[in-house]
C-alpha positions as CSV (number, residue, x, y, z in Angstrom):
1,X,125.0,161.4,82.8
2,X,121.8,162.5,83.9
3,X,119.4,159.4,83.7
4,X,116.1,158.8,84.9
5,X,115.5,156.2,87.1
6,X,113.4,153.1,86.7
7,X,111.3,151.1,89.1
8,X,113.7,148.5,88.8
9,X,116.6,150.3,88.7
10,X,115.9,154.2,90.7
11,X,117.9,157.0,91.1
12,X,118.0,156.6,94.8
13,X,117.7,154.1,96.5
14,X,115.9,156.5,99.7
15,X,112.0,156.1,99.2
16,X,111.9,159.2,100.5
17,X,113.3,160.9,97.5
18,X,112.0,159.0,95.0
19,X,108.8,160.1,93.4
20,X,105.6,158.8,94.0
21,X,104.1,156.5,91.9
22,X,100.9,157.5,89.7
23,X,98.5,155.5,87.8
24,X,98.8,155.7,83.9
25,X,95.6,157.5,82.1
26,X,94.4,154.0,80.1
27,X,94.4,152.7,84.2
28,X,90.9,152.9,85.7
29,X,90.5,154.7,88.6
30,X,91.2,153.1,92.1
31,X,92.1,149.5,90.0
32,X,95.5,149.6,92.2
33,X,95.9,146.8,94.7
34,X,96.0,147.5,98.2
35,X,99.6,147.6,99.5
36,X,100.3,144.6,100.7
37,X,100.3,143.7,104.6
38,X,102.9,142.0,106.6
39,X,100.3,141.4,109.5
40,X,98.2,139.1,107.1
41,X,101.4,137.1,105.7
42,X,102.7,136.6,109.2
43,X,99.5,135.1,110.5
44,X,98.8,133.0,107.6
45,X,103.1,131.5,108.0
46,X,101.9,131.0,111.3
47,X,98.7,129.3,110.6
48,X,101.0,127.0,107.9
49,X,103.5,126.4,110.4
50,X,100.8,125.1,113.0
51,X,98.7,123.3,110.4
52,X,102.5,121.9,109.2
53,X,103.1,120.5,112.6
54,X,99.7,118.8,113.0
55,X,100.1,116.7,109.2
56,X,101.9,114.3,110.9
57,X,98.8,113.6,113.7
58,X,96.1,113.7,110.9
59,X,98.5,111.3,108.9
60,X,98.6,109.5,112.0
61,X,95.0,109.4,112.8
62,X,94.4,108.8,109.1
63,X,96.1,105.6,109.1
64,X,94.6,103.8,112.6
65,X,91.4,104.4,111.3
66,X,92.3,102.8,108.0
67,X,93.8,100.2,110.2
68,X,90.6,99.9,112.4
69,X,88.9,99.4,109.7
70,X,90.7,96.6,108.1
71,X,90.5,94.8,111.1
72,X,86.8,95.2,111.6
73,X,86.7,93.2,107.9
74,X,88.9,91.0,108.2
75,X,86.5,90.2,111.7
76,X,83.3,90.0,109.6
77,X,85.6,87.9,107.1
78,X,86.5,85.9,109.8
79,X,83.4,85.3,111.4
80,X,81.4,84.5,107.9
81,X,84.2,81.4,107.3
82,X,82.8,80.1,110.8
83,X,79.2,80.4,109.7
84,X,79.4,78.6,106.8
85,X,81.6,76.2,108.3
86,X,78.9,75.6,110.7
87,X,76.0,75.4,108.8
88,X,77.9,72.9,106.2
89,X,78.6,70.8,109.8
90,X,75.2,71.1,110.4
91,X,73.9,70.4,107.2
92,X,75.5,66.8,107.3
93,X,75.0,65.9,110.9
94,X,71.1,66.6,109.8
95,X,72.0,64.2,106.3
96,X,73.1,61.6,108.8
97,X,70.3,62.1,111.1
98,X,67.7,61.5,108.2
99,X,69.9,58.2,106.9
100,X,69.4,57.3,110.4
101,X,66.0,57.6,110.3
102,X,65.4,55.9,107.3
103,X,67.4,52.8,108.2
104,X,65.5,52.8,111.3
105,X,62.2,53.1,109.7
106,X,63.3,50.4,106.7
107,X,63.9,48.1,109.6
């Protein structure tokens, strides 16, 4: 049987002795992709790879900072409670004070 081969499916399996590849008419000229580079795909794996091993630092770094800054408000939180605490402590040892006054002065 004397079949021609397909892309998929060639006569031999040699590139060699295949034949090249040209671009159909309804194809406009030079609309082929660039052959593809292993160079590019190899740096970019590596580039994953690294930027894979560093997600757990940034996760890392991520959360302290949330933490840090939970802590900072629950500080300010903390340290508003006080000041109100205070100035309502303050605000009836001056009640007292004027009571004091005023029995002193009705005397």
């Amino acid at each position: 049987m004397n079949a021609i081969g397909t892309i998929d499916r060639p006569v031999t399996h040699d590139p060699k002795k295949q034949a090249p590849m040209t671009s159909s008419p309804s194809e406009p000229q030079g609309s082929a992709t660039r052959a593809v580079t292993t160079i590019g795909a190899n740096a970019s794996r590596q580039n994953r790879t690294r930027e894979m091993q560093l997600i757990p630092e940034a996760l890392a770094r991520a959360h302290m900072h949330e933490r840090l800054r939970e802590a900072e408000a629950e500080r300010q939180a903390a340290r508003l409670v006080a000041a109100r605490r205070m100035q309502r402590r303050a605000e009836r040892v001056s009640m007292r004070a004027r009571r004091a006054l005023a029995m002193a002065v009705m005397q």
